[in-house]
N, C-alpha and C positions, 0 to 999 in steps of 0.2 A: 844375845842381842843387847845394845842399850838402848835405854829409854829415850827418855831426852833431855835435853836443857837448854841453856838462856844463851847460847854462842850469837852473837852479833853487836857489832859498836852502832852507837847512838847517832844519828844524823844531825845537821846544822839544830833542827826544832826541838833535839832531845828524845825524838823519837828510837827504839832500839831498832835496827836497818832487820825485817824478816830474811832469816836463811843468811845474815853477813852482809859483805860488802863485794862488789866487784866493780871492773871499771870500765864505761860503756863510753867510747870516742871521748875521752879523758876526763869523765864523769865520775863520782862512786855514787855506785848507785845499789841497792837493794838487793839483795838476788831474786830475791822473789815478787814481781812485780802486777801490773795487771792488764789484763787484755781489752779493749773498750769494745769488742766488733758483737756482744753479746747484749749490749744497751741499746743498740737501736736496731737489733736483725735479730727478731722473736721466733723460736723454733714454733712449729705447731704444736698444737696440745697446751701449750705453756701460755700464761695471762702476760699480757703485753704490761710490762713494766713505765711508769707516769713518769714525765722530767722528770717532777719533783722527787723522786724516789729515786733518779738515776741519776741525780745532783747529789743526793745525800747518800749513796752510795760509793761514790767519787772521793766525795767529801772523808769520807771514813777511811778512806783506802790509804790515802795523806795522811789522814790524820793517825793513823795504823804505820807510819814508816816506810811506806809503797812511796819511792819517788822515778818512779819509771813506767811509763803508761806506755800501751803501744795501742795505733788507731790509726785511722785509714779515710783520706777522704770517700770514699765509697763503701763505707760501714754506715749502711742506712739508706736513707732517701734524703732528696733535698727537705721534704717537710720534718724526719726525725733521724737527724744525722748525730753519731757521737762525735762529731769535734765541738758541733754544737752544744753538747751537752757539758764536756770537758771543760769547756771556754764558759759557760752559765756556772758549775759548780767551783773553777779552780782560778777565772783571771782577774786580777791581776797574776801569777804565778810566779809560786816562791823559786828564791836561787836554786834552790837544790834540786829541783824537779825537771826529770829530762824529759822530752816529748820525743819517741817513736813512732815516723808514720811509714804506711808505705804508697807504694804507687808502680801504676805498668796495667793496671785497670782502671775502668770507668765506669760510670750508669748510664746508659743510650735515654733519649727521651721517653720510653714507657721505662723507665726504671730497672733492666738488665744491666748485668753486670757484661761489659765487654770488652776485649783488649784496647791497651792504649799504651803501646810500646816503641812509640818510634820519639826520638829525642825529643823534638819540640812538644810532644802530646806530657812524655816526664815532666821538661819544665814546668809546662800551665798545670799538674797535678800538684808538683811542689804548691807551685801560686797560689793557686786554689785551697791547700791546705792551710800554708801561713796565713791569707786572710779569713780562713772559718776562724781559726784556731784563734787568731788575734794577737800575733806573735810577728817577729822579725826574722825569727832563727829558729831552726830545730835541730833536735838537738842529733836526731838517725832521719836518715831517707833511706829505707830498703828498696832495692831493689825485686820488683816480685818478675822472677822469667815464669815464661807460661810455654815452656818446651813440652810440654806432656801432661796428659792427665794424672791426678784427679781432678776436675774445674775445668774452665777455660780455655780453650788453646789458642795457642796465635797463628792466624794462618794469612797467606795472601801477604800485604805491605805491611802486616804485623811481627815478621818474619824479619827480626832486625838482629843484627850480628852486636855483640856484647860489647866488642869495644867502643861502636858507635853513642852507645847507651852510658858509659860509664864517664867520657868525655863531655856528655852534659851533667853530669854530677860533680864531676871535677869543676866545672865553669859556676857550678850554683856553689858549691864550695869554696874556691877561691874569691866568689864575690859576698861569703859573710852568711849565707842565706840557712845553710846546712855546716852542722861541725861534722857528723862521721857518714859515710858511707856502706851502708849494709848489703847485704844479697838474700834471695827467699827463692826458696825452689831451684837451688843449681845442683849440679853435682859436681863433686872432686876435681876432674879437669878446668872446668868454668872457676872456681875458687881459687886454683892456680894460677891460673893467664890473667886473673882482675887482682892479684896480689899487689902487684905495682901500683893501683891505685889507691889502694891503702883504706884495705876492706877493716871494718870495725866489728862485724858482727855478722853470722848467717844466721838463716830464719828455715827452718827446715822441718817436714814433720818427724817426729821421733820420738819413743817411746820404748819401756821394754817390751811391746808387741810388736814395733817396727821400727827394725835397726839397719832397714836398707841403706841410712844415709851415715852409719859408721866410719867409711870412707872418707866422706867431709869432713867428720867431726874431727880425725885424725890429723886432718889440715889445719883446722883448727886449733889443735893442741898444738903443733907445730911451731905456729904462730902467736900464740896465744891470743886467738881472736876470741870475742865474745860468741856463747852458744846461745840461741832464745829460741827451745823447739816448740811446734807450733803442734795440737794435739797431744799435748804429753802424757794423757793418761789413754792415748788411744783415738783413734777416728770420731769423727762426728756423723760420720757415714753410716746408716745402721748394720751394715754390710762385713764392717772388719770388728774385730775382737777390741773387748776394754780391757783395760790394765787393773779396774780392779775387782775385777769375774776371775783373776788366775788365780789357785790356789796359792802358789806363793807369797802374791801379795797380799792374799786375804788371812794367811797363817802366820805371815810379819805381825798384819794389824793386829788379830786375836792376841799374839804373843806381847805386845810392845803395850797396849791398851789406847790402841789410837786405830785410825778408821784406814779403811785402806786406800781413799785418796790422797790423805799424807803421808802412806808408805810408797804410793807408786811418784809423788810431787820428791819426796825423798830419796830418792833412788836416784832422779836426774842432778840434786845437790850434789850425792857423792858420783856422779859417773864422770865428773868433770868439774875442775874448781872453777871455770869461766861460765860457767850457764846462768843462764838469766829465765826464771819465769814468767810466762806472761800471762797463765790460768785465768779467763774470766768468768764471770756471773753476774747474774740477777739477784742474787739472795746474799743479806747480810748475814746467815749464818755460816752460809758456802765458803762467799770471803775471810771470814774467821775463822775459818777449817783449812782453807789454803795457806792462810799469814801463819797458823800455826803446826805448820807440817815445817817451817822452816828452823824449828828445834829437834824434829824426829831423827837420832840418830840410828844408821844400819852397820850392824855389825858384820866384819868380810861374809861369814859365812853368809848372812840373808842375802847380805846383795851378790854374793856367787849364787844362789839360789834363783833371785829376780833375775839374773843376767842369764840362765838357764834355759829361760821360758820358750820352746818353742811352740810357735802360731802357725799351723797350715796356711797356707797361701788361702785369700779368700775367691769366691768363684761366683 
């Protein structure tokens, strides 16, 4: 195995970019980046995290060489929303910093999360975000499809065909609003037929417990589109397997002397040089443990071993 080291170039602020560089709708951006949807949607058990502490956690992420956020105007509520928080810790916002959001959901008036996939319902999400956020432009609008569980499904006049959907992205792109366009939750066929509009990045869950969406990823390499898997050490669901409860990840860690969330954050580094992570947290220790998994190097044999792992289907 090897250890690790300092691999990555310095950004516009002189910061060293965590995990390198890659380049996100003609950005370079980070590879390892952060997820905001953990600052304002508090698991049970866990103490509800204070602006002030999710501003200055923000704050570090930047200031740690993270210039690629990803957030969602429906990560939260309207009273503690992360764009809100993003826009209180981060605006005015530096060049270098790209803003990932998505949209294809909403919050209904008691504050459920429920489809909102039909064209004109994307654009006012767009809207809706550029003015939380405080911005003109962003820099990704994913597309989140909600064809199938896990979450949400779209059913009834939710039920909208993809091309319909990707021609109001193209229209918020051509007039300045959005520079790339993303996809979440498709699969392989859907990633093909939306090539022509000149996909920037998919958003997929993926992990080495679950590698149903390999298929895409392979589209992916094809392309050389941006990867940003969502869950990368494993479900949030208590239901499916974590990545790093497998012994291999956990006999990397022991072996390398680092934790087994930057072997299993490492593994997605080397399984494709376009991946982008988006790991978030509440804890500035977490965040320091993820920014620094972006030096962990795996040697073929570990990661033929991580690529190994098989997970029974869960029931």
């Amino acid at each position: 195995m090897s250890s690790t080291d300092k691999a990555g170039k310095a950004d516009k602020a002189g910061n060293t970019a965590p995990g390198g560089t890659a380049t996100l709708a003609g950005h370079p951006v980070a590879r390892i980046g952060y997820g905001a949807m953990q600052l304002a949607e508090h698991r049970p058990g866990r103490p509800a995290l204070s602006p002030d502490a999710a501003v200055a956690l923000l704050r570090t992420a930047v200031d740690s060489g993270i210039n690629h956020l990803d957030t969602a105007e429906f990560y939260g509520t309207a009273a503690a929303n992360a764009n809100d928080l993003i826009r209180a810790a981060l605006h005015p916002y530096p060049d270098h910093l790209v803003l990932a959001t998505k949209v294809g959901a909403e919050r209904d008036a008691a504050g459920a999360l429920v489809p909102a996939q039909r064209p004109e319902q994307l654009r006012a999400s767009v809207e809706a975000n550029l003015a939380r956020l405080g911005t003109e432009r962003l820099g990704v609008v994913n597309l989140r499809r909600l064809d199938h569980a896990p979450g949400i499904v779209a059913e009834g006049e939710q039920v909208v065909d993809l091309d319909s959907q990707l021609a109001a992205f193209i229209a918020l792109r051509d007039e300045g609003k959005i520079d790339g366009i993303g996809l979440s939750a498709v699969d392989a066929d859907q990633l093909r037929h939306a090539l022509p509009a000149g996909i920037v990045c998919v958003q997929n869950s993926h992990s080495p417990v679950d590698r149903a969406s390999e298929s895409v990823l392979d589209v992916c390499r094809e392309h050389d589109i941006a990867w940003v898997p969502f869950f990368p050490l494993g479900s949030a669901f208590p239901q499916f397997p974590k990545v790093v409860d497998q012994p291999a990840v956990r006999a990397a860690a022991e072996a390398l002397g680092v934790t087994p969330v930057q072997v299993g954050l490492a593994w997605h580094l080397a399984h494709y040089a376009y991946t982008l992570l988006i790991a978030g947290t509440t804890d500035p220790a977490h965040l320091a443990e993820n920014i620094a998994a972006g030096a962990v190097r795996l040697d073929a044999q570990t990661r033929a071993a991580i690529d190994a792992i098989a997970v029974p289907a869960a029931t």
